[in-house]
C-alpha positions as a printed NumPy array, in Angstrom:
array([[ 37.855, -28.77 , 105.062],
       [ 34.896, -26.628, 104.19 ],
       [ 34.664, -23.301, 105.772],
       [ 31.241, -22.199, 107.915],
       [ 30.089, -20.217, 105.099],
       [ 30.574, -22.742, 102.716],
       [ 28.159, -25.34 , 104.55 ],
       [ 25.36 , -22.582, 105.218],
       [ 25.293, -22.299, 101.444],
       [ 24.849, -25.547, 100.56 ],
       [ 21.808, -26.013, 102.762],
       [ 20.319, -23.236, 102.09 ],
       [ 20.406, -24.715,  98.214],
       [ 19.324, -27.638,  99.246],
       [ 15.84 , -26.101, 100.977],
       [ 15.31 , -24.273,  98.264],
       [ 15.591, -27.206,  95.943],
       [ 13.235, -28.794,  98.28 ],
       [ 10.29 , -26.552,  97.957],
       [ 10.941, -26.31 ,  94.02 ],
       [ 10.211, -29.656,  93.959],
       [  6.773, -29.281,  96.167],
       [  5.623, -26.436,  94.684],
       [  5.834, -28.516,  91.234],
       [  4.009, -31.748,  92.336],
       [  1.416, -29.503,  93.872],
       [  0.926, -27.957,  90.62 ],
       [  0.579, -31.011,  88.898],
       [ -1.52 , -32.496,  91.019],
       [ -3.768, -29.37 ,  92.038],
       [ -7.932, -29.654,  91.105],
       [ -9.522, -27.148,  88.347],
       [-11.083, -24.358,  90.11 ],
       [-13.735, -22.075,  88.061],
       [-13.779, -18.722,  88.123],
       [-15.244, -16.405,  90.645],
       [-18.958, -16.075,  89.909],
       [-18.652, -12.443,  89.811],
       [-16.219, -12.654,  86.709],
       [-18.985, -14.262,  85.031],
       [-21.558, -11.58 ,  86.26 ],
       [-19.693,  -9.118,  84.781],
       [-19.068, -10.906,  81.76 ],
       [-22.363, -11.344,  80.944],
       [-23.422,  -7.415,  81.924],
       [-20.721,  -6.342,  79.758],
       [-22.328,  -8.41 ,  76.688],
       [-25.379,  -7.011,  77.687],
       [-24.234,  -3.398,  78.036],
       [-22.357,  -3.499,  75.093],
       [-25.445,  -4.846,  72.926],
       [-27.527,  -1.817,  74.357],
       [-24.657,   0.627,  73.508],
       [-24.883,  -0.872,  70.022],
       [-28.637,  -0.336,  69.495],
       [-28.407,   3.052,  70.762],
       [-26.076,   3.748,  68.686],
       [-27.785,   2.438,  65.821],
       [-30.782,   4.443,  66.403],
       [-29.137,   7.887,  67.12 ],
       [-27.502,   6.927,  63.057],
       [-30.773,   6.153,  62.286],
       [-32.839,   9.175,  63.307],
       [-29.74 ,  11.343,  62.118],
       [-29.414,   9.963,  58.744],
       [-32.971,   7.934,  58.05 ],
       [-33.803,  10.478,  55.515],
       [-33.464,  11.732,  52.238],
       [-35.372,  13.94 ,  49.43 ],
       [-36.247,  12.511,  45.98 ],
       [-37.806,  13.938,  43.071],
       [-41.036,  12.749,  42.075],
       [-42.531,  13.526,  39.121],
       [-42.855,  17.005,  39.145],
       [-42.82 ,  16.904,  43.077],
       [-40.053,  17.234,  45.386],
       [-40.866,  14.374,  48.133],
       [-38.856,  14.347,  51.745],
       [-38.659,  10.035,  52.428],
       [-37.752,   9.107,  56.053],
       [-37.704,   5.732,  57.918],
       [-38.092,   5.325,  61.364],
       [-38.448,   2.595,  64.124],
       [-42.407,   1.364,  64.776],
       [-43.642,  -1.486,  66.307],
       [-46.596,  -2.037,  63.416],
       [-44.683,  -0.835,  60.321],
       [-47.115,   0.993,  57.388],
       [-46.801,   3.446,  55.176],
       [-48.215,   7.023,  55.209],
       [-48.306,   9.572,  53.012],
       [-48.767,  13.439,  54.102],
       [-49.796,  16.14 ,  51.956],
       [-49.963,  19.036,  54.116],
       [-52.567,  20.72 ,  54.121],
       [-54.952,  18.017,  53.477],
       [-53.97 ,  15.425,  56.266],
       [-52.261,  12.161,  55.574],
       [-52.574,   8.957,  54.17 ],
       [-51.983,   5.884,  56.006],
       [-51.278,   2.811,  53.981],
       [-50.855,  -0.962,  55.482],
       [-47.905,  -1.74 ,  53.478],
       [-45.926,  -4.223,  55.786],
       [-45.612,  -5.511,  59.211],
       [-41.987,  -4.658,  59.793],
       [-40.391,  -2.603,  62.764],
       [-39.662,   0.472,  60.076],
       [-42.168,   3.081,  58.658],
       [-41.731,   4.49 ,  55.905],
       [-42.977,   8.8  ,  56.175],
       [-43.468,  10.249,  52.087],
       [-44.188,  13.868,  52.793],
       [-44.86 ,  15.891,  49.138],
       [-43.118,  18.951,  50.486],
       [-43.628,  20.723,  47.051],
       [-44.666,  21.292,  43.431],
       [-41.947,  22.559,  41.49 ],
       [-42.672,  24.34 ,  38.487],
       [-39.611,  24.33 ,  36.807],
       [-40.044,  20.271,  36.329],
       [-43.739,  20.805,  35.561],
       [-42.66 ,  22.946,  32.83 ],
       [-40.181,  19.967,  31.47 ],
       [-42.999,  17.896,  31.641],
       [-45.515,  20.393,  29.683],
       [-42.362,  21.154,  26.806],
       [-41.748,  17.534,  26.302],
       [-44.523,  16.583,  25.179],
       [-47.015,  16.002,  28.268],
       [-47.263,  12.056,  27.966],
       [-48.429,  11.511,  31.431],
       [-48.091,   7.748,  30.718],
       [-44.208,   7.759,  30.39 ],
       [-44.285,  10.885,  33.613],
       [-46.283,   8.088,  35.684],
       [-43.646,   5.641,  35.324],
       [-40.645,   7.572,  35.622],
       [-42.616,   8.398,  39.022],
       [-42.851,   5.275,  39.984],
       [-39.192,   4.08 ,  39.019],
       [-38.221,   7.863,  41.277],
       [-40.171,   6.441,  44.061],
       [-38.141,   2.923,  43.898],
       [-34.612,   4.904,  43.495],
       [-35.852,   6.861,  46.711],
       [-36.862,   4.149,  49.045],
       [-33.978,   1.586,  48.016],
       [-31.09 ,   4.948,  48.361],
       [-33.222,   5.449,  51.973],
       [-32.652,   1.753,  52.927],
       [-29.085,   1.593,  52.146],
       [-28.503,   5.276,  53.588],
       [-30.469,   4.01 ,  57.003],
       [-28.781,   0.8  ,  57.21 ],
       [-25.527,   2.649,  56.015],
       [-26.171,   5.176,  59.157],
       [-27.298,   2.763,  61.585],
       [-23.953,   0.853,  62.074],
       [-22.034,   3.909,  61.345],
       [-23.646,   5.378,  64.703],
       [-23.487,   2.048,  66.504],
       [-19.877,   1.536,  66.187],
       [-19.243,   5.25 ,  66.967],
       [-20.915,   5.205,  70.131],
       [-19.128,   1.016,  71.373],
       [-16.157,   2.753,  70.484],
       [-15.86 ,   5.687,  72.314],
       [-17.769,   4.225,  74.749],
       [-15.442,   0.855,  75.495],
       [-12.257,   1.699,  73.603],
       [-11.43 ,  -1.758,  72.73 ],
       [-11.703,  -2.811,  68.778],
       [-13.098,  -6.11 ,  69.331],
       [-15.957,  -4.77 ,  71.232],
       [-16.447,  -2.579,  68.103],
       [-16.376,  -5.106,  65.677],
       [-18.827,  -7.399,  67.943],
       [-21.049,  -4.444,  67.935],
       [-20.923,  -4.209,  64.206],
       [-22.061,  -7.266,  63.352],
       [-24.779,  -7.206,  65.767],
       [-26.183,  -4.495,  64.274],
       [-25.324,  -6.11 ,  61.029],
       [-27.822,  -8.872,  61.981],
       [-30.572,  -6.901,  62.916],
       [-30.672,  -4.596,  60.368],
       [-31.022,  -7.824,  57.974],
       [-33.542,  -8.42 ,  60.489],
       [-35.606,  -5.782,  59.845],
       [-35.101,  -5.953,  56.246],
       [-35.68 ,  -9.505,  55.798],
       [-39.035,  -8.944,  57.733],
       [-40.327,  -5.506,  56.261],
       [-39.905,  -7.71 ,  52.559],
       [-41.561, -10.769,  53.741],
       [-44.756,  -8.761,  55.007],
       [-45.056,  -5.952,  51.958],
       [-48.484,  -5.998,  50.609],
       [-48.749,  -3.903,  47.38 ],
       [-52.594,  -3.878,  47.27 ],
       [-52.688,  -1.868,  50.715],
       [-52.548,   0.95 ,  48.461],
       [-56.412,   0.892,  47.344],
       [-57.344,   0.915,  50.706],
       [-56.075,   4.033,  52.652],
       [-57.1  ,   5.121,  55.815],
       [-57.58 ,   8.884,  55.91 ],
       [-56.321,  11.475,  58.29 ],
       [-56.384,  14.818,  59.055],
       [-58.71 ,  16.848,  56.511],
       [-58.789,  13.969,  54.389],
       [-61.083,  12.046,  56.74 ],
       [-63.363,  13.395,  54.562],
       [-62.726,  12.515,  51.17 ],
       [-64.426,   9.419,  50.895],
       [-67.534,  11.453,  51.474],
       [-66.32 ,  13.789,  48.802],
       [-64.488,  12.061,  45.93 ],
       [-65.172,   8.181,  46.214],
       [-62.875,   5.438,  47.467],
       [-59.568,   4.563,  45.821],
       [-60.331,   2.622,  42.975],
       [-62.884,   5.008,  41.545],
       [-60.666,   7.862,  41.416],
       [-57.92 ,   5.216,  40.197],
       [-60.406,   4.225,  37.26 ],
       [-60.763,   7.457,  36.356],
       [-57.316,   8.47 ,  36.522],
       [-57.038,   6.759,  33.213],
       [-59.574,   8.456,  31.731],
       [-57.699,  12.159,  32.646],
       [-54.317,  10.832,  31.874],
       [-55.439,  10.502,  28.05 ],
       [-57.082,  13.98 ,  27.819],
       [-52.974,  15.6  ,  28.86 ],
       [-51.647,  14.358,  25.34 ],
       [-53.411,  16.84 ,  24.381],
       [-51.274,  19.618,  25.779],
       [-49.549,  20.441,  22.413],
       [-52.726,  21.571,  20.57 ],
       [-54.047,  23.307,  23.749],
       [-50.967,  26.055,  23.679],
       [-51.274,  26.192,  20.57 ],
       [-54.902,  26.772,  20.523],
       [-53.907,  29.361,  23.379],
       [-52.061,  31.373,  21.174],
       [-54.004,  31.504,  18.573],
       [-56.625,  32.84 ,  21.1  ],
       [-54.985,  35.558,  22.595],
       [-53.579,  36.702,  19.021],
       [-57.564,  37.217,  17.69 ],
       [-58.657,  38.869,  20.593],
       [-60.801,  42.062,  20.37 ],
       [-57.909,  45.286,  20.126],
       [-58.059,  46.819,  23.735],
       [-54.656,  47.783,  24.663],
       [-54.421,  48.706,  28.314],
       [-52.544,  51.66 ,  28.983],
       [-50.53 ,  52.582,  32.164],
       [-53.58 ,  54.39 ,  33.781],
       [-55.264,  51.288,  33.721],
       [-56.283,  49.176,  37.431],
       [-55.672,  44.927,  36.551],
       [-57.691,  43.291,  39.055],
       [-57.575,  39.414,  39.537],
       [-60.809,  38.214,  40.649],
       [-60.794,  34.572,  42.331],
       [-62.881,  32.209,  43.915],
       [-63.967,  29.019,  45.218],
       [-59.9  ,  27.607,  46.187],
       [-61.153,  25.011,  48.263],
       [-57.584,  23.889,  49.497],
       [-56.386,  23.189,  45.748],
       [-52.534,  23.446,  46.562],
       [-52.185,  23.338,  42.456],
       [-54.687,  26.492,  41.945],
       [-51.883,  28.871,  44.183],
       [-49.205,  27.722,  41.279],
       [-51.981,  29.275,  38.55 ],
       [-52.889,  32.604,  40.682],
       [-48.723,  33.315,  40.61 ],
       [-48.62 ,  32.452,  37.009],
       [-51.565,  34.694,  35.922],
       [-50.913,  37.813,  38.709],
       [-46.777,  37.71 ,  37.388],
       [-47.522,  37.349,  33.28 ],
       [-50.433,  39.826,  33.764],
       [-48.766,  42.082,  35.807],
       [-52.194,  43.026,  38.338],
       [-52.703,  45.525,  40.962],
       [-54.689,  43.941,  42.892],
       [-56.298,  40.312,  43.795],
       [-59.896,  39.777,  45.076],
       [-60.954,  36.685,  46.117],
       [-65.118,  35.869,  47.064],
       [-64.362,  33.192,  49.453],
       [-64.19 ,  29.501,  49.689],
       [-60.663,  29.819,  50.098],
       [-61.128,  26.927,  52.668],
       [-63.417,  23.313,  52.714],
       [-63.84 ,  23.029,  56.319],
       [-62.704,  26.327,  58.082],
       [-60.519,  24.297,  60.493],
       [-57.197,  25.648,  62.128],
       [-54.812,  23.184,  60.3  ],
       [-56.226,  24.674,  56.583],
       [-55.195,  28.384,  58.315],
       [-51.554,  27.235,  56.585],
       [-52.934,  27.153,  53.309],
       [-53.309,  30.786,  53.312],
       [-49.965,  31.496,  53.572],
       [-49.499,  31.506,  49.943],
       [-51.381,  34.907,  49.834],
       [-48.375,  36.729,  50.993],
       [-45.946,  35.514,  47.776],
       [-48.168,  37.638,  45.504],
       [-46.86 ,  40.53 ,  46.445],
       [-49.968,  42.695,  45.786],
       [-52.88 ,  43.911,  47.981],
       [-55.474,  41.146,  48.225],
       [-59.266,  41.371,  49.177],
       [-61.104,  38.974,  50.422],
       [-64.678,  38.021,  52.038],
       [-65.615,  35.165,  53.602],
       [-67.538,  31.748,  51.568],
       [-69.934,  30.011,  53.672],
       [-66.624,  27.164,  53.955],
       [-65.144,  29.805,  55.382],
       [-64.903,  30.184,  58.972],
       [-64.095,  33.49 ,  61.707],
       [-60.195,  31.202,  62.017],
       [-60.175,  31.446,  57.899],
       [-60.726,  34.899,  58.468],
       [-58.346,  35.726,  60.892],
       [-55.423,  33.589,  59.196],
       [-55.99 ,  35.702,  55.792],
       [-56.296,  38.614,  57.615],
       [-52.864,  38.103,  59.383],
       [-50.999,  38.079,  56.269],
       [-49.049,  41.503,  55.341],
       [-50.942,  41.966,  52.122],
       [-54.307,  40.863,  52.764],
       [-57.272,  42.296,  53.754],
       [-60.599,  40.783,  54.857],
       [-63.731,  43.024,  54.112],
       [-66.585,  42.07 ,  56.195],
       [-69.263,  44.799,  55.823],
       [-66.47 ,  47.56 ,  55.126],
       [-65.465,  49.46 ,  52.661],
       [-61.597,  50.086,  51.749],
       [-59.931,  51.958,  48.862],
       [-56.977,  50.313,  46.793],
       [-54.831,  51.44 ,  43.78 ],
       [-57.54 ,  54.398,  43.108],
       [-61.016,  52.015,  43.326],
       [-63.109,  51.487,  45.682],
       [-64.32 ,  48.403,  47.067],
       [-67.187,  47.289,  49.543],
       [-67.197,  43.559,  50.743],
       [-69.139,  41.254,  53.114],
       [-68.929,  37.606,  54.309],
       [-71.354,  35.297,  53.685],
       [-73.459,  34.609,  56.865],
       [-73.885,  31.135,  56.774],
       [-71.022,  28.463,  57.469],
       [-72.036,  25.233,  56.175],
       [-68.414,  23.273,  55.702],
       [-70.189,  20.055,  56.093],
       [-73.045,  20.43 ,  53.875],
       [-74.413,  22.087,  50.555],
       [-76.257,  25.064,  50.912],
       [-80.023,  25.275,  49.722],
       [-80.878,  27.985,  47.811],
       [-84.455,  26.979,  48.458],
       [-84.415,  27.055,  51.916],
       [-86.2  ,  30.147,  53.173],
       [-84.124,  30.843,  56.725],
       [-80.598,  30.845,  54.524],
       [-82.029,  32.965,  51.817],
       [-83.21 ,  35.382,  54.095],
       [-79.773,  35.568,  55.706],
       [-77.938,  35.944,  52.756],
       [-80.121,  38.745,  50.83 ],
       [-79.687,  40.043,  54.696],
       [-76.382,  40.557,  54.096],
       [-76.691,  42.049,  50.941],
       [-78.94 ,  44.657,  52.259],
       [-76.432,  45.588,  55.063],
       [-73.909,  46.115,  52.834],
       [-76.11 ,  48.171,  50.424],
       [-76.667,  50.281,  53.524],
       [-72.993,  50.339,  54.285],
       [-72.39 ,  51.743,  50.732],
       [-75.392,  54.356,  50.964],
       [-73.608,  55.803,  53.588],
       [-70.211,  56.057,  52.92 ],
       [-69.641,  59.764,  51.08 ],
       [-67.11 ,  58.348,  48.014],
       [-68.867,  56.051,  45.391],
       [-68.364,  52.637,  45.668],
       [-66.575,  51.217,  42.385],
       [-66.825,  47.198,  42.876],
       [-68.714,  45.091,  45.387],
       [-67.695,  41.774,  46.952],
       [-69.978,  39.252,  48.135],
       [-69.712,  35.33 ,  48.156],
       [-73.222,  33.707,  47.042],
       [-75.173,  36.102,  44.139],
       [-77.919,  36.342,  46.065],
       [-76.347,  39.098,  47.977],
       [-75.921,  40.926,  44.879],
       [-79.709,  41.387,  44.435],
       [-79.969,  44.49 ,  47.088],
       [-77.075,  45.964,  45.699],
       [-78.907,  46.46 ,  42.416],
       [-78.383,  50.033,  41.524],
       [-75.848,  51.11 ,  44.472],
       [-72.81 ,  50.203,  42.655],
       [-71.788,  49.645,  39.345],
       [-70.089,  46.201,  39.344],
       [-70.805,  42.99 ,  41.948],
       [-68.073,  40.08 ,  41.971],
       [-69.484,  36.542,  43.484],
       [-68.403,  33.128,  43.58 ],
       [-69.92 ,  30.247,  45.507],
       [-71.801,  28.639,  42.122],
       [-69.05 ,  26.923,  40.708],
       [-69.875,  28.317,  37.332],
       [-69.363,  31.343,  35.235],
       [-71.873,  33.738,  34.426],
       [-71.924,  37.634,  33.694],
       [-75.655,  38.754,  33.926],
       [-77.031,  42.863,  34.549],
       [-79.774,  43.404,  37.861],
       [-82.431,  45.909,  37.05 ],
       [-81.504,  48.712,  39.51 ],
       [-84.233,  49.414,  42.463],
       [-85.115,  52.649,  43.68 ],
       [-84.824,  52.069,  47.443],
       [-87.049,  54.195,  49.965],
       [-86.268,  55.149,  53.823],
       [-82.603,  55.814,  52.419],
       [-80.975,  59.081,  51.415],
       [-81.272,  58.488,  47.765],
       [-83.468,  60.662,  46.252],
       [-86.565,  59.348,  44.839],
       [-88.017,  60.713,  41.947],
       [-91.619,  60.449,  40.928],
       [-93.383,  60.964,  37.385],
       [-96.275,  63.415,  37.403],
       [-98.736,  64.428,  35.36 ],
       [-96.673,  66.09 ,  32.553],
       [-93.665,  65.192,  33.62 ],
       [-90.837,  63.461,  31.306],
       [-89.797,  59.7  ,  32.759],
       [-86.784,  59.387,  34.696],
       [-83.838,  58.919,  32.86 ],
       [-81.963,  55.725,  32.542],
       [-80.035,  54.342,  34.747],
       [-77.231,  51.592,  33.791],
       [-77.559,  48.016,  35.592],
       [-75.435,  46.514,  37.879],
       [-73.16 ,  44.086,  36.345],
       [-73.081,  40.798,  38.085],
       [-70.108,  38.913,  37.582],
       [-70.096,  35.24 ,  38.954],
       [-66.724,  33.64 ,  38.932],
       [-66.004,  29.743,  38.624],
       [-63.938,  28.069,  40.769],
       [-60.76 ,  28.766,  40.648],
       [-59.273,  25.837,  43.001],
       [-61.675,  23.581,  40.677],
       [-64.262,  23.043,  43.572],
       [-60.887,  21.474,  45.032],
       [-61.143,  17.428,  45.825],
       [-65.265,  17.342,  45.435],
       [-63.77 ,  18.383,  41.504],
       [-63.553,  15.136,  40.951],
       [-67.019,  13.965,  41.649],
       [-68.125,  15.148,  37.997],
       [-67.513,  12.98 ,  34.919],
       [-65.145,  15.605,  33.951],
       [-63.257,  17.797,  36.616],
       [-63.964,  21.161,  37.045],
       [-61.507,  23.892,  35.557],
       [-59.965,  26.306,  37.356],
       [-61.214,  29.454,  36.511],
       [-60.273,  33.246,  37.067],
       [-60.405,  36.378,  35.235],
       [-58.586,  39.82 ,  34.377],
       [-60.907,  43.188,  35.195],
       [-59.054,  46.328,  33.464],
       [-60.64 ,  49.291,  34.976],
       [-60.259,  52.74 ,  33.245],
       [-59.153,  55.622,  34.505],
       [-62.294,  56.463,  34.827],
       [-62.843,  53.779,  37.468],
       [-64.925,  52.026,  34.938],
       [-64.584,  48.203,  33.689],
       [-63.377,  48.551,  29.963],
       [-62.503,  44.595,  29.251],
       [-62.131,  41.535,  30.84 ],
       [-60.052,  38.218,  30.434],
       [-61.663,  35.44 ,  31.233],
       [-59.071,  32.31 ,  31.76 ],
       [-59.615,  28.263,  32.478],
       [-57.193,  26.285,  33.262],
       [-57.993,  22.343,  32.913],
       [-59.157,  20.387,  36.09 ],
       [-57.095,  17.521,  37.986],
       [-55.875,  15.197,  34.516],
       [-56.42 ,  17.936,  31.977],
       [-54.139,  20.671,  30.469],
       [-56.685,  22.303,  28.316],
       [-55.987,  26.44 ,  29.021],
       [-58.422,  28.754,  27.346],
       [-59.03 ,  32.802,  27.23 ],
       [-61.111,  34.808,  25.92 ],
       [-61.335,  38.85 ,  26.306],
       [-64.496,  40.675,  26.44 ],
       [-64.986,  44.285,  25.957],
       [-67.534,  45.868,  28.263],
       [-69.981,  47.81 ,  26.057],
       [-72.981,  50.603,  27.69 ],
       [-75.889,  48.889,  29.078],
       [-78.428,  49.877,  26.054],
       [-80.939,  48.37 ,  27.518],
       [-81.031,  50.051,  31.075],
       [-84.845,  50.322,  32.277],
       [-86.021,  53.022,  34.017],
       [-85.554,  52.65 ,  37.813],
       [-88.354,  51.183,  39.903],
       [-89.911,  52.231,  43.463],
       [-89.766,  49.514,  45.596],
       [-89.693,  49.73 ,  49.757],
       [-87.783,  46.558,  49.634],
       [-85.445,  45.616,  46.424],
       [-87.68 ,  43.17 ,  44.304],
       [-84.191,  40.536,  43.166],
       [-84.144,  40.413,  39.514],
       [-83.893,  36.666,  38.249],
       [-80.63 ,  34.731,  37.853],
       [-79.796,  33.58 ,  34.397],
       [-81.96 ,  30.531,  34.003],
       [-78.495,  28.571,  32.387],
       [-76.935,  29.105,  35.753],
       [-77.853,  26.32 ,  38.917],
       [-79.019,  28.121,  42.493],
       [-77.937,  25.581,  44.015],
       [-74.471,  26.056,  46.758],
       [-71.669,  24.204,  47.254]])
């Protein structure tokens, strides 16, 4: 006989039996029910927030590691890619502007910015050998390392960033690995199209920016410089003979040994925005060892506030600089040359440097966009004008007046007489000619008469007129001649004395050449000084007839 306990027991097993078995058949038997709809909502934002984490990440690896430097030839080129919506290709060369090229249609454009020219590589170039042929191709293969080292580095940097960012973001590997070959699959993407779309010809057909906007005016389109590229690249074999021609110069010069009392001044002209010509002024002003540098304007094309940066090279020469304004020149050239430590701009003033003393004027005009007319009556007016202020300026001033700076020659013509030596620029040519001096009345000078019985006056030395080339090669108009223009300066050694003994003249071959000449002079009296003249107004001697009047 079972006890009370015993029987609650066994049907309490047997209930529970019971339900075990309903709970089972239920389960069998139950329908498929989906899941919530806002599962799936949040499925689907967390694909879609996890693809935007991904793309963000890619493009903070992107803009953090889309760029790289390459040498280029002798240039040292800074390559970047960067997300755009029309692709292309452009090209800046500070200070000039930009060039944009229509390379491909992909979403990536590719930024080549020629940061610098470096003249230790130039120099390889010059020792081995200067075949610009075998330089041009090394450039090209340079250009190809660069841009495919870019691409993998971007694409490299891209999922590096992307997977960075899903994972500390979500903190789940799959979600990382999902996001990695998403970005995987658009960076292929990208590639795939950016290849597909490349067009090499877009390379004859630039669109300008910047400054450049107006080169086409200045140098031709594309394919005419291109043409004669290869006409320039075979005068550079000639590099060789050149130095060796140069040697052989400066070892039959005339003997004129400059002492320690003697004043090197580097006169320049005529820059023009030739980044190469500041490489050449360094050169000349280190190996030369000058005092000072004076420069007759030009040093601009179009006197705009984006060329004031090319000025900035004045301060690396470490010694005092004078300079008047060129008629390219304009009152923001001025002021940017004039804010550097070592510069200083002489605009109908007078200043004394390293024991001489100079007097300098700007030229009146500013005509960036046009040549100047010598014939034109108005513009000749203004510039003798200015000549005749300044000869007043020097009349004035109670300590003689060594050397004279004015932009176009025909400033020089008043000055006749005043001062001993005139420096000018603005013809794009050399030439060294003497003014007659004029005897100029309603000033302080003296003026002395012959009478009856009297002896002549005596002799007075002319003014020596020295017209400098161009020393940035007339910069990218250089190129309009059949041959490019050289860049040209020149070494003054004054005496003691204050007086020009000798003078260096240097040229330095145009865009394409290599050809580097100098010759030294040795300034001998003026025997054939005239007698000075009465004049009320100075009577301008003629130019020499070999040199153009025409501006630039």
């Amino acid at each position: 006989m079972t006890s009370p306990f015993h029987r609650r027991a066994a049907v309490a097993a047997r209930r529970i039996q019971r339900r075990a078995i309903v709970m089972a058949a239920g389960r069998r038997h139950r329908p498929f029910r989906p899941a919530p709809r806002w599962k799936r909502v949040r499925q689907v934002l967390h694909g879609v927030l996890l693809a935007v984490v991904a793309l963000v990440g890619m493009l903070l690896g992107v803009a953090l590691g889309g760029h790289t430097t390459q040498d280029i030839g002798p240039f040292q080129a800074q390559l970047s890619l960067t997300p755009s919506l029309h692709g292309d290709t452009s090209v800046e060369i500070p200070p000039l502007g930009s060039l944009e090229l229509d390379s491909h249609d992909g979403p990536a454009h590719l930024q080549i910015r020629l940061e610098s020219l470096d003249e230790a590589r130039t120099r390889a170039v010059v020792a081995g050998g200067g075949n610009l042929e075998q330089v041009s191709h090394d450039a090209v293969d340079q250009l190809n390392l660069g841009v495919r080292r870019l691409a993998l580095q971007t694409a490299g940097s891209g999922l590096l960033g992307a997977m960075i960012l899903v994972g500390l973001a979500f903190r789940a590997r799959r979600d990382t690995a999902i996001a990695g070959l998403v970005v995987v699959a658009v960076l292929a993407s990208v590639g795939g199209a950016t290849a597909l779309s490349f067009k090499p010809a877009a390379i004859q057909e630039p669109t300008y920016r910047g400054l450049l906007v107006n080169a086409p005016a200045i140098i031709g389109d594309a394919r005419r410089i291109s043409d004669r590229y290869e006409e320039y690249r075979a005068q550079l074999q000639k590099i060789v003979l050149n130095v060796s021609k140069l040697y052989g110069t400066i070892s039959a010069l005339p003997v004129y040994e400059p002492n320690t009392s003697t004043t090197k001044v580097l006169h320049i002209s005529d820059m023009h925005l030739n980044p190469a010509a500041w490489g050449v002024v360094r050169t000349v002003a280190d190996q030369f060892s000058v005092d000072i540098v004076v420069d007759t304007g030009d040093i601009n094309d179009w006197g705009s506030e984006p060329e004031s940066s090319y000025v900035g090279e004045i301060s690396k020469l470490r010694v005092p600089y004078l300079y008047v304004r060129g008629n390219h020149d304009s009152a923001i050239t001025a002021a940017a040359v004039a804010k550097q430590p070592n510069a200083t701009v002489l605009d109908n003033s007078i200043v004394t440097v390293e024991g001489l003393t100079f007097a300098g004027i700007g030229d009146p005009r500013f005509t960036p966009d046009k040549s100047t007319d010598a014939t034109d009556a108005e513009q000749h007016a203004a510039v003798v004008s200015s000549g005749e202020r300044l000869a007043d300026k020097i009349l004035a001033n109670p300590k003689p007046v060594d050397v004279a700076l004015v932009h176009d020659p025909l400033a020089a013509q008043p000055l006749a007489g005043i001062c001993p030596l005139v420096l000018a620029g603005h013809r794009h040519a050399r030439s060294i000619t003497r003014l007659d001096p004029v005897t100029r009345l309603g000033t302080n000078v003296p003026v002395v008469l012959p009478s009856d019985g009297a002896s002549p006056p005596a002799q007075q030395e002319r003014t020596l007129l020295m017209v400098e080339g161009s020393t940035g090669g007339a910069g990218l108009r250089g190129l309009e001649s059949a041959k490019p223009l050289p860049l040209a300066l020149s070494i003054l050694y004054f005496d003691e004395d204050r007086h020009l003994s000798a003078y260096d003249d240097i040229q330095v071959g145009g865009t394409g050449l290599t050809e580097v000449s100098l010759q030294r002079h040795i300034v001998a009296a003026d025997k054939a000084a005239p007698a000075p003249s009465v004049s009320a107004v100075p009577t301008p001697s003629p130019v020499s007839p070999s040199v153009t009047t025409s501006g630039r």
